[in-house]
C-alpha positions as YAML, in Angstrom:
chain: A
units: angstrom
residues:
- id: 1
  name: UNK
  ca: [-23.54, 35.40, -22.44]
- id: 2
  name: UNK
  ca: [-23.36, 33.09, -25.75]
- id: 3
  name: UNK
  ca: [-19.66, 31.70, -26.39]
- id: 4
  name: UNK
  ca: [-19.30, 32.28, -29.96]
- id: 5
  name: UNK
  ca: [-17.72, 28.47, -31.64]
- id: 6
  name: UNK
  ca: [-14.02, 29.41, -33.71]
- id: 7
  name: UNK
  ca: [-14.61, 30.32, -37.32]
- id: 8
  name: UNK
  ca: [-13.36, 26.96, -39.13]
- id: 9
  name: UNK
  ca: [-13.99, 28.82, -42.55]
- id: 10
  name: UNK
  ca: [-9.82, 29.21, -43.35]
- id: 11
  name: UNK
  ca: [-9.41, 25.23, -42.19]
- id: 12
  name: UNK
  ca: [-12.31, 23.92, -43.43]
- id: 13
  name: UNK
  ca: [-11.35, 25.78, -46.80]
- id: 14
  name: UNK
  ca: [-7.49, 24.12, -46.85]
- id: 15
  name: UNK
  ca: [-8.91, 20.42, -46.13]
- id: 16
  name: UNK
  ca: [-11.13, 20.88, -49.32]
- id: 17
  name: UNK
  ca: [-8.80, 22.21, -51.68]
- id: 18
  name: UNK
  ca: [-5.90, 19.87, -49.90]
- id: 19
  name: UNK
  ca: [-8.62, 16.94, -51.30]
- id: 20
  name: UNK
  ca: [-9.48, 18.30, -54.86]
- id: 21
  name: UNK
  ca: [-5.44, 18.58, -55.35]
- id: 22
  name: UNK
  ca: [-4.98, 14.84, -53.63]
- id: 23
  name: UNK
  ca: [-7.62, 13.71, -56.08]
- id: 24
  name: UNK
  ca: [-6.34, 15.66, -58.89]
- id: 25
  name: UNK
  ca: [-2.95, 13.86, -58.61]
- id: 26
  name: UNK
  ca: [-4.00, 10.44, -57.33]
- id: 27
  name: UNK
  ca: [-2.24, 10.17, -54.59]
- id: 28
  name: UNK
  ca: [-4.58, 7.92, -52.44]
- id: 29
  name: UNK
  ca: [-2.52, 8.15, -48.99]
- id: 30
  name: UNK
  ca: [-3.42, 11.93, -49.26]
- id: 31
  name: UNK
  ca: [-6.43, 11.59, -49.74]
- id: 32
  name: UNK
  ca: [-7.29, 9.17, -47.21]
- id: 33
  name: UNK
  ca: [-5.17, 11.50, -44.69]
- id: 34
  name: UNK
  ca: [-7.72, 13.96, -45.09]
- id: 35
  name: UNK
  ca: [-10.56, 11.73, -43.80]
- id: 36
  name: UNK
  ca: [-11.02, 11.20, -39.94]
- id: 37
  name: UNK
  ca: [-10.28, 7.62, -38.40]
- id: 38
  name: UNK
  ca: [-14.11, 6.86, -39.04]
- id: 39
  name: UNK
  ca: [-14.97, 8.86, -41.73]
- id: 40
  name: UNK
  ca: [-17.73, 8.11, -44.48]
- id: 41
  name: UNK
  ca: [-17.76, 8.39, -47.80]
- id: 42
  name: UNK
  ca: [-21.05, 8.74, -50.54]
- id: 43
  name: UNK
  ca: [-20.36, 8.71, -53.68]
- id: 44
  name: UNK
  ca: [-22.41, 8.46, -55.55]
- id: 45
  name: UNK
  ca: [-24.69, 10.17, -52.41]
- id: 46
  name: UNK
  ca: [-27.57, 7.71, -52.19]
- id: 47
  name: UNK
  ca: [-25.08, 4.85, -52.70]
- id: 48
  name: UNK
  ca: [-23.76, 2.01, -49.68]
- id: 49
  name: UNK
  ca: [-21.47, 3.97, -47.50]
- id: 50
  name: UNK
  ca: [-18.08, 3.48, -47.31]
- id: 51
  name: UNK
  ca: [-16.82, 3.66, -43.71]
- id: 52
  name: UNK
  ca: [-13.42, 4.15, -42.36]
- id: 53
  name: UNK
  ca: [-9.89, 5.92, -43.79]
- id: 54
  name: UNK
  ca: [-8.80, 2.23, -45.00]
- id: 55
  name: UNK
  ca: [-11.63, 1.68, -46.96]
- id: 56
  name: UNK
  ca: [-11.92, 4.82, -48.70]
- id: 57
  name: UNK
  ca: [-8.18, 4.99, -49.58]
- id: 58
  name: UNK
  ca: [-9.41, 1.75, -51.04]
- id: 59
  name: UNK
  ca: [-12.03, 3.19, -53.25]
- id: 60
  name: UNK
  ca: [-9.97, 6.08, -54.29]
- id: 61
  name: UNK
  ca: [-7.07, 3.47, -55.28]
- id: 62
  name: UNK
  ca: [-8.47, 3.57, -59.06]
- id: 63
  name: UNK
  ca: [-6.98, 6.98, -59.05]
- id: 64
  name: UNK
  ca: [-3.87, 5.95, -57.95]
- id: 65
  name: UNK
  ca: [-1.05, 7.70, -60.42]
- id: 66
  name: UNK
  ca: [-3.83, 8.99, -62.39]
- id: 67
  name: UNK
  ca: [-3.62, 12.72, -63.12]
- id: 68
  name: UNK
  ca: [-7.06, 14.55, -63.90]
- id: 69
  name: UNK
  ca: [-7.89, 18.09, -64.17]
- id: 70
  name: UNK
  ca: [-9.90, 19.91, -61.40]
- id: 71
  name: UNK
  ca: [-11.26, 23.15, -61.47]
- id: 72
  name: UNK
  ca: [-13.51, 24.34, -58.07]
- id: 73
  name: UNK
  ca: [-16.14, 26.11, -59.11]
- id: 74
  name: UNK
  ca: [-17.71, 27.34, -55.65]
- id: 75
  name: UNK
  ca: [-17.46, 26.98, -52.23]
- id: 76
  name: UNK
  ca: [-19.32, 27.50, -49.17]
- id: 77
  name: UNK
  ca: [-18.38, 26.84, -45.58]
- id: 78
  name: UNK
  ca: [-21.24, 26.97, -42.84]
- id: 79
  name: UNK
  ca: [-19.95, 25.55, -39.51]
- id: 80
  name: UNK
  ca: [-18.65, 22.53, -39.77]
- id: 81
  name: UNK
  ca: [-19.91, 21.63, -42.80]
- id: 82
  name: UNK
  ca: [-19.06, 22.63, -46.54]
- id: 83
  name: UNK
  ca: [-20.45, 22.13, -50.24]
- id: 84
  name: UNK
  ca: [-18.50, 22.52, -53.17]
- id: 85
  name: UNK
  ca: [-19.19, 22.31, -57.26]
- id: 86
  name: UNK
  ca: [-16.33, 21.04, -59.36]
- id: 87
  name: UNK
  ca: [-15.34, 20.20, -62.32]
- id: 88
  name: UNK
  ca: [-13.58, 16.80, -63.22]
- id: 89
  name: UNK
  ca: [-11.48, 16.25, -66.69]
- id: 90
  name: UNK
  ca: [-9.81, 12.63, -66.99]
- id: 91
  name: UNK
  ca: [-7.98, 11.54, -70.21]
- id: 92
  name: UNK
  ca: [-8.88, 8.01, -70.60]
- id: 93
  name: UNK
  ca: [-7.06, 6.77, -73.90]
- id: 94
  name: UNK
  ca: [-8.39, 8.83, -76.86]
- id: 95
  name: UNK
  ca: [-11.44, 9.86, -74.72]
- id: 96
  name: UNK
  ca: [-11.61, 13.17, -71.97]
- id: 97
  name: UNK
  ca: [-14.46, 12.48, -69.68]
- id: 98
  name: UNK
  ca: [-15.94, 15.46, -67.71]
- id: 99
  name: UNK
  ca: [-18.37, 15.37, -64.84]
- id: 100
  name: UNK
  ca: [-19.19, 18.20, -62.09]
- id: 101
  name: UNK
  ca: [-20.16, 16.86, -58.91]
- id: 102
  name: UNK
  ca: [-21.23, 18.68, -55.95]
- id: 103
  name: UNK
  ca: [-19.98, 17.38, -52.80]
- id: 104
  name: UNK
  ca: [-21.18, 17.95, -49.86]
- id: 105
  name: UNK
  ca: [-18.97, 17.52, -46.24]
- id: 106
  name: UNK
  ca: [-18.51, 17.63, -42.85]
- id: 107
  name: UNK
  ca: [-15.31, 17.91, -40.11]
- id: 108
  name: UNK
  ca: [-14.42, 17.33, -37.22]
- id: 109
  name: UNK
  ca: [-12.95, 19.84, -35.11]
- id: 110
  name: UNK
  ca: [-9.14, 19.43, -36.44]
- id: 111
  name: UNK
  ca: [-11.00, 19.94, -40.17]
- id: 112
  name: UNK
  ca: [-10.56, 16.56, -40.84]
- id: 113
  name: UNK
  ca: [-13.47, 14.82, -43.38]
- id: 114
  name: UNK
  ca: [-16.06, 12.75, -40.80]
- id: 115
  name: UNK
  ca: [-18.83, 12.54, -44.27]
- id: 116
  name: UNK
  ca: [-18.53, 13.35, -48.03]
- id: 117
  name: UNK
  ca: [-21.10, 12.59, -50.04]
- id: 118
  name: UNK
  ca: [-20.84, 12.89, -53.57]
- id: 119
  name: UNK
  ca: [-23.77, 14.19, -55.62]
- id: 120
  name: UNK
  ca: [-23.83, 13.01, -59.22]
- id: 121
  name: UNK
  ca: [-25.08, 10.61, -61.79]
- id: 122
  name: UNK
  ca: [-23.70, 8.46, -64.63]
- id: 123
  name: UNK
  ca: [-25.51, 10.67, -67.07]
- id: 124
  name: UNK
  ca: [-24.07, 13.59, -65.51]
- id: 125
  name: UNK
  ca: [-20.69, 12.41, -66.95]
- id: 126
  name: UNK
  ca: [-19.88, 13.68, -70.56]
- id: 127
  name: UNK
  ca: [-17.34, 12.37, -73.01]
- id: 128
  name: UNK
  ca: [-15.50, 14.07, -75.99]
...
């Protein structure tokens, strides 16, 4: 007899759109909250990890009191991991930048973020 492992789609699900509205607001703490203790961060994927909840509330602390539109355009959840495409739209003086990322994560078993990384380019990002 196989012991079937709890569906973590619903929590899972919550963390990541908890995260797009942290980032969408720039509130840093919140988005450092949703990291575990030891968590890692990619972003660019490809790029030097960033390790730990300190450090990434670091890297996110460009954000901080910055508002920027987020739209998620898909979602999956398999386990304990989940990808997501979004889109990004930050006023920057007269210019609105747009980029759409995929991001790709896992959790722990409280649904909190143990890896993001962060799949994108520079000349992914378009201004108008």
């Amino acid at each position: 007899m196989t012991t079937l492992e709890p569906d973590t789609t619903a929590a899972i699900t919550a963390t990541v759109t908890a995260y797009l509205d942290a980032v969408s607001r720039g509130v840093t703490a919140d988005i450092a909250a949703l990291y575990a203790e030891d968590g890692t961060l990619e972003d660019p994927a490809g790029s030097t990890p960033i390790v730990g909840r300190a450090a990434i509330a670091a890297f996110f602390g460009a954000l901080e009191g910055r508002t920027q539109e987020i739209e998620l355009l898909t979602l999956r959840v398999a386990g304990s991991s989940a990808a997501f495409h979004f889109r990004v739209v930050t006023p920057m003086g007269d210019k609105i930048y747009e980029v759409s990322p995929i991001d790709v994560m896992t959790f722990d078993e409280n649904a909190k973020i143990t890896s993001t990384r962060a799949f994108w380019a520079p000349s992914d990002m378009v201004s108008r």
